[in-house]
Every structure is written in C-alpha cells, then in structure tokens.
SEMAR-882587 format. One record per residue: residue in one letter; z, x, y of N, C-alpha, C, O in turn. Coordinates in steps of 0.001 Angstrom, whole numbers. Layout:
# SEMAR-882587
(bagu 'A',(Z,X,Y),(Z,X,Y),(Z,X,Y),(Z,X,Y))
...
***
This chain:
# SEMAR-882587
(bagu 'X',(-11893,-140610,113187),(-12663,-141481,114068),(-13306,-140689,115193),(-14461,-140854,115585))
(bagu 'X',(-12237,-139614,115777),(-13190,-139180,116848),(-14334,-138093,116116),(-15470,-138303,116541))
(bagu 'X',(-14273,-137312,115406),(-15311,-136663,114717),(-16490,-137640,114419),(-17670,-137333,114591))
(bagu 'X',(-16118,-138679,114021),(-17546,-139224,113510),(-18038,-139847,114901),(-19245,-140089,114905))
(bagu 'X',(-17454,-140110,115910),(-17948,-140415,117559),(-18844,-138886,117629),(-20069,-138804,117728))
(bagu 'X',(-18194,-138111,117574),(-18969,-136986,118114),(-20008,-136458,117432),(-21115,-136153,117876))
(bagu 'X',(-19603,-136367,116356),(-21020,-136216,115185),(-22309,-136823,115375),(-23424,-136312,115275))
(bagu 'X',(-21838,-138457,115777),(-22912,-139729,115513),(-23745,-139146,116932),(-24957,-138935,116939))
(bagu 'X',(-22420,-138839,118669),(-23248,-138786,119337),(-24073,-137570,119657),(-24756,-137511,120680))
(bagu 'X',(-23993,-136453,118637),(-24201,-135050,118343),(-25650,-135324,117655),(-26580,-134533,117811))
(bagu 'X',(-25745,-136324,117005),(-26847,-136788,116051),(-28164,-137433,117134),(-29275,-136943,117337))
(bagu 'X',(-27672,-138447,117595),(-28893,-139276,118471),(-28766,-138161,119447),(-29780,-138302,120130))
(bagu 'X',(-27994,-136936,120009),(-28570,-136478,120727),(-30047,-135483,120577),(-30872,-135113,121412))
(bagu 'X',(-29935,-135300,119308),(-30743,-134287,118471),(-32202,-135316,118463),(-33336,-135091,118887))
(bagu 'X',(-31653,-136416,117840),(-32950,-137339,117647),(-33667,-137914,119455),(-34713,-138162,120055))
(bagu 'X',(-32983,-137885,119525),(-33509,-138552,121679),(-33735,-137132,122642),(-34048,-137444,123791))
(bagu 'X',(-33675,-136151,122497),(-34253,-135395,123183),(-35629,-135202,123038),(-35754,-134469,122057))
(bagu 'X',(-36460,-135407,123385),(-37949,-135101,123220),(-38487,-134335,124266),(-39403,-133575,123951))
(bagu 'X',(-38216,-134356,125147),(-38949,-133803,127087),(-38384,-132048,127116),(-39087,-131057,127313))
(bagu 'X',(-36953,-132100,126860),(-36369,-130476,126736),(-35677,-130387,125720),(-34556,-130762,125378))
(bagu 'X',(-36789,-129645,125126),(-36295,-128674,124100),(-36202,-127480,124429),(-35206,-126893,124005))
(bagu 'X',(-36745,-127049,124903),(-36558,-125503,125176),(-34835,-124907,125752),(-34076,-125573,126456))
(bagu 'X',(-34665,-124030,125411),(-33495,-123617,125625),(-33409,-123546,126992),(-32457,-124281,127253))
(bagu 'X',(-33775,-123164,127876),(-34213,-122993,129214),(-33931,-124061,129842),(-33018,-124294,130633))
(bagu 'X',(-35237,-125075,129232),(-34943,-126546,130195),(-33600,-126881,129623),(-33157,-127426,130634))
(bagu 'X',(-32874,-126942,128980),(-31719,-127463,128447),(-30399,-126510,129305),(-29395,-127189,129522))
(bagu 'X',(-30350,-125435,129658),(-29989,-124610,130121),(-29527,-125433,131484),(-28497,-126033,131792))
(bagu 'X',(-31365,-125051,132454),(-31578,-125801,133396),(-30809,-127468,133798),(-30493,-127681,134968))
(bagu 'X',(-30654,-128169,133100),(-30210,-129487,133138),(-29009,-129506,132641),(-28371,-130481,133036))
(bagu 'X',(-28293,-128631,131737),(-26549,-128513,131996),(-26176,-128362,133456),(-25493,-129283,133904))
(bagu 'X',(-26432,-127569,134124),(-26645,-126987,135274),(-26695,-127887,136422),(-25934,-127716,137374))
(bagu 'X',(-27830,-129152,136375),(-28321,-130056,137496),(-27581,-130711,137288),(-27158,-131243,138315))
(bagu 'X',(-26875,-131184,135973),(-26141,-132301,135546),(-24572,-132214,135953),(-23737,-133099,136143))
(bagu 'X',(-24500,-130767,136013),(-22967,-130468,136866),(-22908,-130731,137925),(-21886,-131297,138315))
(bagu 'X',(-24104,-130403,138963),(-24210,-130409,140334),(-23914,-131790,140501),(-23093,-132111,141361))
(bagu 'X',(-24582,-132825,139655),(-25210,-134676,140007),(-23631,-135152,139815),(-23105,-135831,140697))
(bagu 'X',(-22911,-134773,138644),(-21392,-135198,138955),(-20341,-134556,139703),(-19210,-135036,139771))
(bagu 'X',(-20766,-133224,140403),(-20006,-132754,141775),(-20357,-133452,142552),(-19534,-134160,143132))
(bagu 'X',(-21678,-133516,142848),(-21874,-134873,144320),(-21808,-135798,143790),(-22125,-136442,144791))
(bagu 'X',(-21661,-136619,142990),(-21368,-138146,142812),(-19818,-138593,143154),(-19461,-139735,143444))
(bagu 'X',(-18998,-137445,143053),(-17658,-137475,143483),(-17473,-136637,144856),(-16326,-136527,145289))
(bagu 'X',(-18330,-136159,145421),(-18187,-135935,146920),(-18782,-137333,147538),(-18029,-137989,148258))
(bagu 'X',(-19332,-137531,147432),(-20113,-138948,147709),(-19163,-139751,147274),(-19980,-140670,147335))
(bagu 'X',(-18181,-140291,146881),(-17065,-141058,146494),(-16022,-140575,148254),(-15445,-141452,148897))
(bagu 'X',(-16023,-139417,148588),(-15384,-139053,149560),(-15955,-139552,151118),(-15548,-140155,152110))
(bagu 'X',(-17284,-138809,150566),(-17631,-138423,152149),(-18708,-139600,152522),(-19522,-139448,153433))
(bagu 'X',(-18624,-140906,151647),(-20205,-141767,152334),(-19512,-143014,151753),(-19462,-143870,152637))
(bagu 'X',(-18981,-143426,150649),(-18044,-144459,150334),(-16728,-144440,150879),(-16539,-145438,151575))
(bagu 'X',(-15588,-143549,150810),(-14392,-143041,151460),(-13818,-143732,150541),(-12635,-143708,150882))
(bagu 'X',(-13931,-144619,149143),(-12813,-145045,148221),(-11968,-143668,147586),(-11177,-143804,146652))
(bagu 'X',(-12185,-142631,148080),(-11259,-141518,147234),(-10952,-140613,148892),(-11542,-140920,149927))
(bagu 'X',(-10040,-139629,148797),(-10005,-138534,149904),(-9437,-137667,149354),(-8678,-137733,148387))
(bagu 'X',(-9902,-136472,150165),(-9228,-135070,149917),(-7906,-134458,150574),(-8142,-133996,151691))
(bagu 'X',(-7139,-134388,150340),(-6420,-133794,151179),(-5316,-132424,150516),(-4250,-132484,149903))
(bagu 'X',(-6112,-131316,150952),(-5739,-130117,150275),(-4927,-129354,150874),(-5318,-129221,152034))
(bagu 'X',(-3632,-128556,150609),(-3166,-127749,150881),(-2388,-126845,149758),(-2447,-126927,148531))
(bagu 'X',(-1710,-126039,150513),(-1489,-124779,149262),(-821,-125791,148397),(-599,-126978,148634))
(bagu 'X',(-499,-124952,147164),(169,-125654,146290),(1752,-124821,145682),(1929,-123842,144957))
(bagu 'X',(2501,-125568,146240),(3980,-124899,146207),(4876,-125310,144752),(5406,-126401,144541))
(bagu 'X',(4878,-124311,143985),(5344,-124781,143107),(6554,-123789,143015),(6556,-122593,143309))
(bagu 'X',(8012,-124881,142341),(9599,-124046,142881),(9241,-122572,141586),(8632,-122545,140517))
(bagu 'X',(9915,-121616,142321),(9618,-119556,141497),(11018,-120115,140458),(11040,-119330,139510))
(bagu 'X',(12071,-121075,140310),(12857,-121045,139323),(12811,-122401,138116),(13641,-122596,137228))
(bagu 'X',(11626,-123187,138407),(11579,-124395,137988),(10417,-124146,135893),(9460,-123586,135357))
(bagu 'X',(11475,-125004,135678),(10068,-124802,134277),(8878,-125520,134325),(8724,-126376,135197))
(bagu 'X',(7986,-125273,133470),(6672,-125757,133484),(6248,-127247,133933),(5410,-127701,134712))
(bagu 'X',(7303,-127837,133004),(7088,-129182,133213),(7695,-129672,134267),(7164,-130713,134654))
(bagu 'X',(8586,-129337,134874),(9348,-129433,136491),(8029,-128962,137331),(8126,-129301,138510))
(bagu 'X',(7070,-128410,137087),(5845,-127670,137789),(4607,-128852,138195),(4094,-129149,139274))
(bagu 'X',(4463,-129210,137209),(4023,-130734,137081),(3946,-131782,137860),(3016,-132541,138128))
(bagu 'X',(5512,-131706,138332),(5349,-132757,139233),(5443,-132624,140834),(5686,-133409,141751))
(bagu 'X',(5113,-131154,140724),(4919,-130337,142400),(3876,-130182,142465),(3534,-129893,143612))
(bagu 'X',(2807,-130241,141513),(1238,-130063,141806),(634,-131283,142005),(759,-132313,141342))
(bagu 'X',(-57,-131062,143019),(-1116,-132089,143386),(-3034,-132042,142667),(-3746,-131051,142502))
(bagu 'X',(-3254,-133085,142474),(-4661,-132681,142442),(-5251,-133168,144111),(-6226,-132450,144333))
(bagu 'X',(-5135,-133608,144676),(-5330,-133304,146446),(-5961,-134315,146939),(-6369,-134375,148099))
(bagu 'X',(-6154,-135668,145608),(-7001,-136785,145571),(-6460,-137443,146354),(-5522,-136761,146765))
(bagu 'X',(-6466,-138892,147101),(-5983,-139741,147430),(-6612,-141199,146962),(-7674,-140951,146391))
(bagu 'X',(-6433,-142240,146978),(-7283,-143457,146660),(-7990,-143310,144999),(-7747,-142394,144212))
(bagu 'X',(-8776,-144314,144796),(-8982,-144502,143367),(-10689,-144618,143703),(-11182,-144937,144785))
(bagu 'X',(-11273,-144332,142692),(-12742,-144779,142490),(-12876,-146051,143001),(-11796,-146639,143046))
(bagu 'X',(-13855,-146710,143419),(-14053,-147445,143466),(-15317,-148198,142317),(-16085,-147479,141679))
(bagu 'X',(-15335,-149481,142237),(-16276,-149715,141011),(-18000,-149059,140790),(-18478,-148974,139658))
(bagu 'X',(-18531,-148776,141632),(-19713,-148375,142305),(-19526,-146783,141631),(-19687,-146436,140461))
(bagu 'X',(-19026,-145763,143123),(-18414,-145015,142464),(-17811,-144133,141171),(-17812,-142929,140917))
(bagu 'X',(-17255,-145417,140421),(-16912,-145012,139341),(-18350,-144877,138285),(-18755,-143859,137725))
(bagu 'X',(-18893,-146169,138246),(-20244,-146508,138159),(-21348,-145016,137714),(-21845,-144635,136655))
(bagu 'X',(-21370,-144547,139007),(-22386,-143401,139019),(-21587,-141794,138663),(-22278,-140796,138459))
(bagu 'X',(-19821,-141747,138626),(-19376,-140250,138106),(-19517,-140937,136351),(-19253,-140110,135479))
(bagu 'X',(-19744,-141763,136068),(-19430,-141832,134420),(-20780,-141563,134056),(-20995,-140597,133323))
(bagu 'X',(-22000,-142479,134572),(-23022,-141692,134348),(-23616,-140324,134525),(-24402,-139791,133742))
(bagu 'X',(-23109,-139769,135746),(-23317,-138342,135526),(-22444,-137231,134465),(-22598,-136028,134258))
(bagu 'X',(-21561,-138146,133966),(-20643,-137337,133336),(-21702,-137371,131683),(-22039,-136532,130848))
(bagu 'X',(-21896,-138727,131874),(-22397,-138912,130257),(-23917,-137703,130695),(-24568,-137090,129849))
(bagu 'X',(-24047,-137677,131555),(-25658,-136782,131372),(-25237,-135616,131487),(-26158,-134805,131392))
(bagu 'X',(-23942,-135021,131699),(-23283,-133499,131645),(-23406,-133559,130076),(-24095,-132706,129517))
(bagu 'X',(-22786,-134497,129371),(-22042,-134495,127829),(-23794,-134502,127074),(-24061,-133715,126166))
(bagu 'X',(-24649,-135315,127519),(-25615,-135398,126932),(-26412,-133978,126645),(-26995,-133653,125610))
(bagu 'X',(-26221,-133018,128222),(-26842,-131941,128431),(-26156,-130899,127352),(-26696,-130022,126679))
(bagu 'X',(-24861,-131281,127422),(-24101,-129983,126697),(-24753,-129940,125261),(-25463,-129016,124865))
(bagu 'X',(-24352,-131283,124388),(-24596,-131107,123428),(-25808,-130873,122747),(-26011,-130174,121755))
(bagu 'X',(-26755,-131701,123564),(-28085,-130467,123065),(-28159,-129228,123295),(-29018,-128612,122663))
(bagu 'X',(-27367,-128537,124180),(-27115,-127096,124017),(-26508,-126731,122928),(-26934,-125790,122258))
(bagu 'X',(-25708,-127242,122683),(-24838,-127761,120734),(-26002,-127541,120141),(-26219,-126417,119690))
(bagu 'X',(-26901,-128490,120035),(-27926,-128197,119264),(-28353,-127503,118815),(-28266,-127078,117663))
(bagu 'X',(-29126,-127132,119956),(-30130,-125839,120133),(-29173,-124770,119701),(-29809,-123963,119023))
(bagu 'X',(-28390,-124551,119764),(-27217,-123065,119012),(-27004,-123234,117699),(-26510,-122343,117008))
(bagu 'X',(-27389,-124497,117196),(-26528,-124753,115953),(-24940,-124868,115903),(-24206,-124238,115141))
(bagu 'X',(-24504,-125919,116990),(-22679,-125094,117082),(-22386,-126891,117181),(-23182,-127631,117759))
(bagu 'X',(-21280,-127328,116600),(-21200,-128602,116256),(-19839,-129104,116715),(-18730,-128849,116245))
(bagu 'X',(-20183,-129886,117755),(-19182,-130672,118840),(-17798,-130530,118360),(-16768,-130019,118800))
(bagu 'X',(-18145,-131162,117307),(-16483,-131683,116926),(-15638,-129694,116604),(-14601,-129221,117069))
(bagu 'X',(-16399,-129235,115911),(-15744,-128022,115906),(-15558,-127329,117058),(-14625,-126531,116968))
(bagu 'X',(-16276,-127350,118422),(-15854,-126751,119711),(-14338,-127356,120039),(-13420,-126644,120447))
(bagu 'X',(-14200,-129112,119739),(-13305,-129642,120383),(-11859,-129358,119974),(-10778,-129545,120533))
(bagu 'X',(-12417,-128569,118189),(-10945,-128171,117243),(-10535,-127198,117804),(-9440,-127080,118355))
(bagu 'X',(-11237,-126545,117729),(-10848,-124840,118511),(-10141,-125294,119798),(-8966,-125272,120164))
(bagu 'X',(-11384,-125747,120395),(-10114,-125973,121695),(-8987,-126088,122089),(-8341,-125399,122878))
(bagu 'X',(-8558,-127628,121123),(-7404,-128254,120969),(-6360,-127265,120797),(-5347,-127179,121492))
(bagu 'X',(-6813,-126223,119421),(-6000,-125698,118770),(-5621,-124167,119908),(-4844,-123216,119996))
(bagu 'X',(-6363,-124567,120346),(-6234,-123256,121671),(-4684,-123575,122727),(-3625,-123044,123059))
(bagu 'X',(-5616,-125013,122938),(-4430,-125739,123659),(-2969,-125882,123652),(-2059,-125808,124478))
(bagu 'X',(-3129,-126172,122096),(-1499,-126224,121353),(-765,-125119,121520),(420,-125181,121848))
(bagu 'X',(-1512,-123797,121274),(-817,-122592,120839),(-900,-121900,122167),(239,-121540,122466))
(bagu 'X',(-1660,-121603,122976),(-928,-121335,124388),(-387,-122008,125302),(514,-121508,125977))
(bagu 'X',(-911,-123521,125547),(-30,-124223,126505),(-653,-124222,127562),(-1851,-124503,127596))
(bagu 'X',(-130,-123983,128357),(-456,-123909,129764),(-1014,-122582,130533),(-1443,-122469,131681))
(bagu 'X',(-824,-121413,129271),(-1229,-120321,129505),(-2677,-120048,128995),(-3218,-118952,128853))
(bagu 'X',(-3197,-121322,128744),(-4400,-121299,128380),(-5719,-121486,129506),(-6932,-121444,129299))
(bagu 'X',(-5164,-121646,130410),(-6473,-122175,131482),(-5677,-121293,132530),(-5790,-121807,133643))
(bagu 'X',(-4844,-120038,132557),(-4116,-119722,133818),(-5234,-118691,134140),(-5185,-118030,135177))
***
C-alpha cells in the first residue's frame, strides 16, 4: 500500500510539473520549499505563539542505554500546532515532498526505493544511523 501511495504520488508528480523542469529550477525550489516550512514553524512560535521553544543542553545519563536516552531528550517544543498553523506546515511540507520528488524524477531514482534503503539503513544501524 505504501509503495503504490508513493509510486501514484511519484507519477502525477511527473505528469503536473510543467513550469520547472529544469534541474536547476527544481534544485532551486527544494531549497525555497525548505526555507517556507522552516518559517511556517517559526511563525507557529514567534507571531501565533501556539508552539514555544525552549532550548537547553541536552543531558543525557554517560551509564544509561539507548532507550533510557529517550526519555532524557527533549525536542525543546512546548504547546501543540495550532489548527491554522498546522494548516500552513502541512502545506509547506507537501511542497518540500512535491519538490523532492521531481528531483526523483529528473534523476530517474524512484521514491519508494529511496524509502527501502532508508528503512533498511534504519533497521541495521539504529540509532547510529543519524549520529
């Protein structure tokens, strides 16, 4: 099921791009499309205030296991989206996903197989995968 989600939306992305094709502009608009969902969630902070930041180091115990680690890390959020909010990070998210995968495209490199690898990345290092 999720392959054929990603395929299908791997497909109309191929067919609905018309304006950038070029590798460049596609390039270009991965790029803007990151920025539009970094500020759509600073703007959740700093002009709505339904979310807050509140950051400090992150202390995690030197004898504790991974998953004991877990629950000493913060992501530094406070509060929840609000509907609005939420509203405009899903759309910028869908125009990140939209941007990527016509970069998919344009490479010839096919969603669902980035997401296997990944996964399978995931499984087999763990947590030592994003350190």
């Amino acid at each position: 099921m999720k392959d054929l989600i990603c395929d299908e939306f791997q497909e109309a992305v191929g067919r609905y791009l018309l304006r950038h094709r070029s590798i460049l502009d596609v390039l270009s608009k991965v790029q803007e499309a990151s920025g539009r969902t970094n500020r759509a969630v600073v703007k959740s902070v700093t002009i709505c205030g339904c979310m807050e930041i509140r950051a400090q180091r992150q202390r995690v115990p030197v004898n504790g296991s991974l998953d004991e680690a877990l629950n000493f890390l913060s992501t530094h959020l406070e509060g929840e989206l609000c509907e609005v909010c939420r509203e405009q990070v899903q759309e910028e998210i869908g125009n990140l996903l939209f941007y990527t995968v016509a970069l998919c495209n344009l490479l010839d490199i096919n969603l669902s197989d980035v997401l296997l690898k990944e996964q399978e990345r995931l499984f087999t290092l763990g947590p030592f995968r994003l350190s």
